[in-house]
N, C-alpha and C positions, 0 to 999 in steps of 0.2 A: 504494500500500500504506500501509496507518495503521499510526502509531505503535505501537500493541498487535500488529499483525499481523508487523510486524517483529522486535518482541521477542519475541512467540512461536516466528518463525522460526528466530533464534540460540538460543532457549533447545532448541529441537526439534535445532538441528545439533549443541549441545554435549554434548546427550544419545548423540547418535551416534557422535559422539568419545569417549564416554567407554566406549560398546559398544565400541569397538574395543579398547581399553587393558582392557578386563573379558574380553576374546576371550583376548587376550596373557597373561591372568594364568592364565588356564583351561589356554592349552596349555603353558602353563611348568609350570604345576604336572602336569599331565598327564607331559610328556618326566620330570620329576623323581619321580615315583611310579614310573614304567615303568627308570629307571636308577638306581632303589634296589630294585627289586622282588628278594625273596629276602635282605634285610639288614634283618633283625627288632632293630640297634641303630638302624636309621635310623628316626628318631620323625616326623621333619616338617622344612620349609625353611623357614628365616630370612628376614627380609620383606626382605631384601637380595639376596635370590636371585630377585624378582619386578622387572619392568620397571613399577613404580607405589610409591606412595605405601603405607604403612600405612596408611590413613584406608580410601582405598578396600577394600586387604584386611578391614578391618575392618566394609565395606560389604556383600562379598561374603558374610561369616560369618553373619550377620545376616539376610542371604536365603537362608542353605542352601546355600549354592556351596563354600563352604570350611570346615573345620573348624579351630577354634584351639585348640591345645594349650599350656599353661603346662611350661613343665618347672624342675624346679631347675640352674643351672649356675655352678660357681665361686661358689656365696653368692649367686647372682641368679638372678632371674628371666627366663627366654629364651620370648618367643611364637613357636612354629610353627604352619605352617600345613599343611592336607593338603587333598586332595579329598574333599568330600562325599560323599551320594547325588547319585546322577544327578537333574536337573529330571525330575517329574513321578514319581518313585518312593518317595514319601512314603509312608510303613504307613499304612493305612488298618484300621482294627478289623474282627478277624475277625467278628464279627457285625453290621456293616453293612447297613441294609436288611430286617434279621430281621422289623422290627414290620411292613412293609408287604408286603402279601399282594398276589400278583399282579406283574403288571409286570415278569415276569423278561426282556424283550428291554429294555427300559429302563435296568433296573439293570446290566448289561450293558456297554451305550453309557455309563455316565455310568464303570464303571470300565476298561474299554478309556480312556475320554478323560482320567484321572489318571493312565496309566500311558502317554499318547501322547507322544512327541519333542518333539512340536508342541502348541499348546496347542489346544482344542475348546471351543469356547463351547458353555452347551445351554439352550435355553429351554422350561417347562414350559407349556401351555396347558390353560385346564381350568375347570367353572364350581367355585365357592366349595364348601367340603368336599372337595373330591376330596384324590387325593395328593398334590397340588402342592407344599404347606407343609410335608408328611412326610416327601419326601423331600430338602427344605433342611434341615431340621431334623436328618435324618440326619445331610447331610453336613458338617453342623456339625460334629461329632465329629471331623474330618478336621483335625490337625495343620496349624498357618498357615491355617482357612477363617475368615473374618468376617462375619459374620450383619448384615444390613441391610435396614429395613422402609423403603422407597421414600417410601412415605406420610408417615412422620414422621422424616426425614433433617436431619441438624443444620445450625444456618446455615453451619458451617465448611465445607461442601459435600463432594464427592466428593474432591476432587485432595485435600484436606487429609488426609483420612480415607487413601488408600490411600497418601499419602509420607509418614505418620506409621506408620502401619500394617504396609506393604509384605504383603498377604494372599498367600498362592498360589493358597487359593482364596475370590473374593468371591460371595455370595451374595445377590443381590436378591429378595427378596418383593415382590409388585405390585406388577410394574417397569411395568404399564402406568400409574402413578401419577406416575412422574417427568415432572415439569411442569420444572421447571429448566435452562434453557437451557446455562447452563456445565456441570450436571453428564452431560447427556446428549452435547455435545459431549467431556467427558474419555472417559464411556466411549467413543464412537467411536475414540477415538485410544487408548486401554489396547485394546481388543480388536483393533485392527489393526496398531499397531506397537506396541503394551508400549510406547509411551513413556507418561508423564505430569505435565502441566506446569501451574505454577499460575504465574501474573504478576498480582501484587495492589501496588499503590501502587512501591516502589520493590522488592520482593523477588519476586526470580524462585527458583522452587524447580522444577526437574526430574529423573524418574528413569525409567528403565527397569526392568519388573519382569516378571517370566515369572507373571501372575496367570490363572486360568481363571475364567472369569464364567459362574455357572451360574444361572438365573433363573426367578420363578413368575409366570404373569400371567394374569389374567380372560379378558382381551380383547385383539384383535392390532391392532383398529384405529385407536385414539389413539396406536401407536407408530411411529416413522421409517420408512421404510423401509431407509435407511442401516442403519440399528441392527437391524431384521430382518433384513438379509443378512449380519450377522456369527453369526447365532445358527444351530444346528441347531435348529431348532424340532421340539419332541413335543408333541404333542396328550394329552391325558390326559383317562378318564374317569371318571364318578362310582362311587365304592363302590356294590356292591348291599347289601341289608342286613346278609347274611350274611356276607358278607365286612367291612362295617365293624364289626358283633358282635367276630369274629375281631381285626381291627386294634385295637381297642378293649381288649379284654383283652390283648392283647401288648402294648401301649403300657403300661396301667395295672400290670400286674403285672412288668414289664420293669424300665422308666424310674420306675416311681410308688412301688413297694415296693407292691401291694396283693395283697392275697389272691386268690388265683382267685376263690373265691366273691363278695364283693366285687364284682371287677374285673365280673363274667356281670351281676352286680345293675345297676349303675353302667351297663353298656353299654347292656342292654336300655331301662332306665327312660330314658335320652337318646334312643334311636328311637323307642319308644313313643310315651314320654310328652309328652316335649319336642318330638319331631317332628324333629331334629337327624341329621344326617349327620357331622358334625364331628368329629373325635377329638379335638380339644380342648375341646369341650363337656365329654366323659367327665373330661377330663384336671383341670377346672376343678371339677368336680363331687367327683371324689375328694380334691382339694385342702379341701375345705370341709366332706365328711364322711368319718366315720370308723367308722360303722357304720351298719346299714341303716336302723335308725329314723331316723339324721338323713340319709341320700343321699333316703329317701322327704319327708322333712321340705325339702330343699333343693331338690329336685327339681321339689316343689310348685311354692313361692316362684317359682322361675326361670318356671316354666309360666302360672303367675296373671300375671306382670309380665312378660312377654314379647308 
């Protein structure tokens, strides 16, 4: 075993040490809600009441496990702490989903999988335009999700990104684009055991995090297989026109501020004219005009230079 692979080892075991001490804090605070329950002066418990450190309660709060309370006491300031939401019971916006038309057994599976025990990876498969990137974008909206273009990921890499971050839910566009060895190997290890661990020169940093990876991809064949068998894979098809018309004015007149009338111009002139499937074409289009003499004027331009 090399040096690295050892140090990854210990960093992997202390991660699981430290799961268990986050196990103890869970059920202490769990006994302690259930033998105050019905005493509406009882605020929260004192970080002397947990079998851990402040640090870590302060770790938990930060991922949504614990809530901390300030309260006034004797002229000071007293931190409590309580139990959260349950993992995976995050609000999600009552209009979710609204701008994309179709795919009601889809939409479906991705909210059964926010509201599962257990986490559910999902991976979208689909060619370019479809609803792939619509419904990331969606779930962007989702309280803790962190939106990630594969393609253009920073040198800091993934482990950086998700133990600065701690997402619940991380979202990859053209994940079949990860070329990165380290970062493909973290995700292996965040989607099978929530652990995640970086070892760079003398700093080791590791965490355990309850994140869901939900993902868009072209193509299935440049990816692992390792990494395919952690996903639910969905296949996804392309808008028919009518239907991206439709998506197209929900998108623009939704998210864009545009007019209906507008929004019907803008859509049509992008199928037509443009020859474009993309609801971000429309999205880029209304960005740049503001009434129809100039969507017909931009419209052009993109058409002639295209």
């Amino acid at each position: 075993m090399t040096k690295r692979e050892r140090e990854k080892l210990a960093t992997e075991e202390r991660a699981m040490n430290l799961e268990e001490v986050e196990k103890a804090i869970i059920r202490r605070a769990e006994e302690l809600e259930e033998e105050h329950a019905g005493a509406p002066e009882w605020a929260g418990a004192e970080p002397l009441d947990f079998p851990a450190p402040r640090s870590i309660l302060d770790e938990l709060v930060q991922r949504g496990l614990l809530k901390r309370l300030v309260v006034e006491h004797l002229n000071h300031r007293v931190n409590l702490y309580r139990l959260a939401e349950k993992p995976g019971k995050h609000p999600a916006p009552d209009d979710l989903f609204d701008v994309i038309v179709g795919f009601e057994e889809i939409k479906s599976l991705f909210r059964k999988s926010m509201g599962a025990e257990r986490v559910v990876h999902i991976l979208l498969v689909g060619a370019p335009a479809s609803a792939k990137s619509l419904f990331l974008l969606e779930l962007n909206r989702l309280p803790g999700s962190f939106y990630a273009l594969a393609s253009s990921s920073s040198r800091a890499g993934l482990a950086d990104l998700i133990l600065q971050s701690t997402p619940r839910y991380l979202l990859i566009d053209e994940l079949d684009k990860v070329k990165d060895a380290e970062d493909l190997s973290v995700l292996l290890s965040l989607m099978e055991t929530g652990i995640v661990s970086e070892v760079k020169y003398r700093r080791i940093r590791s965490r355990r995090v309850r994140c869901s990876v939900y993902a868009a991809a072209n193509r299935l064949d440049t990816l692992p297989r390792e990494l395919l068998s952690r996903f639910l894979t969905l296949r996804i098809r392309e808008y028919t026109p009518d239907e991206f018309l439709q998506v197209c004015q929900e998108v623009l007149t939704g998210r864009e501020g545009v007019s209906p009338e507008l929004a019907q111009l803008i859509s049509r002139a992008v199928l037509q004219r443009i020859g474009s499937r993309d609801p971000r074409d429309a999205v880029r289009v209304a960005r740049l005009a503001k009434t129809p003499k100039e969507v017909e004027e931009v419209v052009d331009w993109i058409r002639k230079h295209r």
